[in-house]
C-alpha positions as CSV (number, residue, x, y, z in Angstrom):
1,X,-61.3,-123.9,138.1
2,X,-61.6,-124.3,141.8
3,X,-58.9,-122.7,144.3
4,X,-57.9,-125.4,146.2
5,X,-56.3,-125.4,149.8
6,X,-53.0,-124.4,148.3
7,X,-54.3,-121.1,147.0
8,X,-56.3,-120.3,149.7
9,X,-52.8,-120.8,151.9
10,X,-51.0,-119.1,149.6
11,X,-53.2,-115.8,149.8
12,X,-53.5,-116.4,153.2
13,X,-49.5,-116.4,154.0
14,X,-48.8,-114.0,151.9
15,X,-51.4,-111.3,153.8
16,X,-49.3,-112.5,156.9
17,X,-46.1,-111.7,155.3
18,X,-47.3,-108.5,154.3
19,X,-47.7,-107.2,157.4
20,X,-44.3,-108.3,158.7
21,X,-41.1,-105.9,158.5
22,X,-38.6,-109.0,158.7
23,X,-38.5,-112.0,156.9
24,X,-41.0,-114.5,158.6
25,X,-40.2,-118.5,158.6
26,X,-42.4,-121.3,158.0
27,X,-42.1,-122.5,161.2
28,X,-43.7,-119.5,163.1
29,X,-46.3,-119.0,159.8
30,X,-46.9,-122.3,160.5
31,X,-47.9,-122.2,163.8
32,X,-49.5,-118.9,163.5
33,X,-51.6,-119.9,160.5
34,X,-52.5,-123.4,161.8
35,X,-51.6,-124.8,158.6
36,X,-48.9,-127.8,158.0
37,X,-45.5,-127.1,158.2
38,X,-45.0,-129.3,155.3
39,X,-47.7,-128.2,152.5
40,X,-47.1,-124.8,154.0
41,X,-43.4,-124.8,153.2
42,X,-44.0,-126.4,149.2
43,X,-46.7,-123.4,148.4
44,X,-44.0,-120.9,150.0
45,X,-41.4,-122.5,147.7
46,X,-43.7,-122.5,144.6
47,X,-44.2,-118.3,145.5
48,X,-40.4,-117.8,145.6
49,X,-39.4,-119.9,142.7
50,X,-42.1,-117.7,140.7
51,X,-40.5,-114.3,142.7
52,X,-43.6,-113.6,144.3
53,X,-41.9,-114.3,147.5
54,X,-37.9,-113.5,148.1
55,X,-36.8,-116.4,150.7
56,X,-33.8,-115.9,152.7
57,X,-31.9,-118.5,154.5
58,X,-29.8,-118.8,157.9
59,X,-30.5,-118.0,161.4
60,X,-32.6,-114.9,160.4
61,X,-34.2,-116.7,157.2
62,X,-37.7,-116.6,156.2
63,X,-39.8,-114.8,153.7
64,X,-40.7,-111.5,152.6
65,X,-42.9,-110.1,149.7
66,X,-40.8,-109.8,146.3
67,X,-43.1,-106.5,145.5
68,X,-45.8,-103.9,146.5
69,X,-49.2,-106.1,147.2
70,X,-50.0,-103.6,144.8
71,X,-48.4,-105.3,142.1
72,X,-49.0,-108.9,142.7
73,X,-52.2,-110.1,140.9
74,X,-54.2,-113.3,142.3
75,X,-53.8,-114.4,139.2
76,X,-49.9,-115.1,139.7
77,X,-50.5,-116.4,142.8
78,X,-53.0,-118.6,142.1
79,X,-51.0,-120.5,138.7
80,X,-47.8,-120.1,140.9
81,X,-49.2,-122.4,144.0
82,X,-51.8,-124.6,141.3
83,X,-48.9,-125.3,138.3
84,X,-52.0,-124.9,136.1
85,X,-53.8,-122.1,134.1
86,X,-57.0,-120.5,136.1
87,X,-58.5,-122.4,133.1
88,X,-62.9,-122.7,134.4
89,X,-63.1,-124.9,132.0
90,X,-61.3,-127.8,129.7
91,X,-62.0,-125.7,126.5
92,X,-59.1,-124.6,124.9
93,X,-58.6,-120.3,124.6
94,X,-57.4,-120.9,121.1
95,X,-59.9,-122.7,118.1
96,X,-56.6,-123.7,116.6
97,X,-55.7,-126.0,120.2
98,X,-58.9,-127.1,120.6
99,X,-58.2,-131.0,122.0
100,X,-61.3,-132.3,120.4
101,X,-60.6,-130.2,116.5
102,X,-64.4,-129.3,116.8
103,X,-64.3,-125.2,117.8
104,X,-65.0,-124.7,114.3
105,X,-68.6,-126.3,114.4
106,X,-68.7,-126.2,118.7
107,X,-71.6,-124.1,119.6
108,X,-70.7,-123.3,123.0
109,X,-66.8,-122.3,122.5
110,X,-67.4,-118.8,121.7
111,X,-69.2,-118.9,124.8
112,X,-66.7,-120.2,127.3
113,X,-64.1,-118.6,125.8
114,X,-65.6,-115.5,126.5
115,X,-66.3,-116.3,130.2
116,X,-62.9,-117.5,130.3
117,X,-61.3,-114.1,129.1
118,X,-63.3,-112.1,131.8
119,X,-62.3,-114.3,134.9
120,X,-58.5,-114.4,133.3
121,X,-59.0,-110.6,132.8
122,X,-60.8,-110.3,136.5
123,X,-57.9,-112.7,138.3
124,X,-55.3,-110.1,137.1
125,X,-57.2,-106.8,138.1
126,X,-57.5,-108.0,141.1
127,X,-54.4,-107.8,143.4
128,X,-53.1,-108.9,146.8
129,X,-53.2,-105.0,148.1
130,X,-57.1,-105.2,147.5
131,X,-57.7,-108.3,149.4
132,X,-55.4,-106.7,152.6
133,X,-57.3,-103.6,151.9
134,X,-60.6,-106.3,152.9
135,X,-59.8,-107.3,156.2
């Protein structure tokens, strides 16, 4: 899977957020962040609809973190702003779902399915707290 623009925004903005006390609005993230107001506002939506992000509206509106960076996984933050599994590839993680009905004889399933389980399993170890801890 690649992390498109909207996940790198997303982690991006939500590192901002982090270090605000008050809820922050898209329009000064925007600004701030150089990053449209427009796309900017959808992946903040996408965060609160998946209560990564609590949004607030009115004069004071904006956004603040739903929870500790500690407890927010890249993971979450990465399906919230893709819709999509972090899937690497089309394989399916189940032989039973596989779109083709060929795990049972595919040679490289086991394979992928395995290197799908540890960048699932990585993607979830690592959390938002860890990539402020970075900077």
């Amino acid at each position: 899977m690649l992390f498109t623009k909207a996940s790198e925004y997303a982690l991006i903005s939500l590192i901002y957020i982090s270090q605000k006390q008050e809820p922050i609005d898209v329009d000064t993230m925007s600004n701030e962040l150089k990053i449209s107001k427009s796309f900017l506002a959808k992946i903040l939506q996408s965060l609160a609809k998946d209560k990564i992000l609590k949004s607030f509206k009115g004069a004071n509106g904006g956004f603040t973190l739903s929870d500790d960076p500690k407890n927010i996984s890249i993971k979450a933050i990465v399906q919230s702003v893709e819709k999509r599994p972090t899937n690497v590839f089309e394989c399916s993680s189940s032989a039973d779902e596989c779109p083709s009905n060929k795990a049972a004889t595919c040679q490289i399933w086991s394979m992928f399915n395995n290197l799908q389980q540890k960048v699932d399993e990585t993607l979830e170890n690592i959390r938002l707290q860890d990539i402020i801890n970075k900077q």
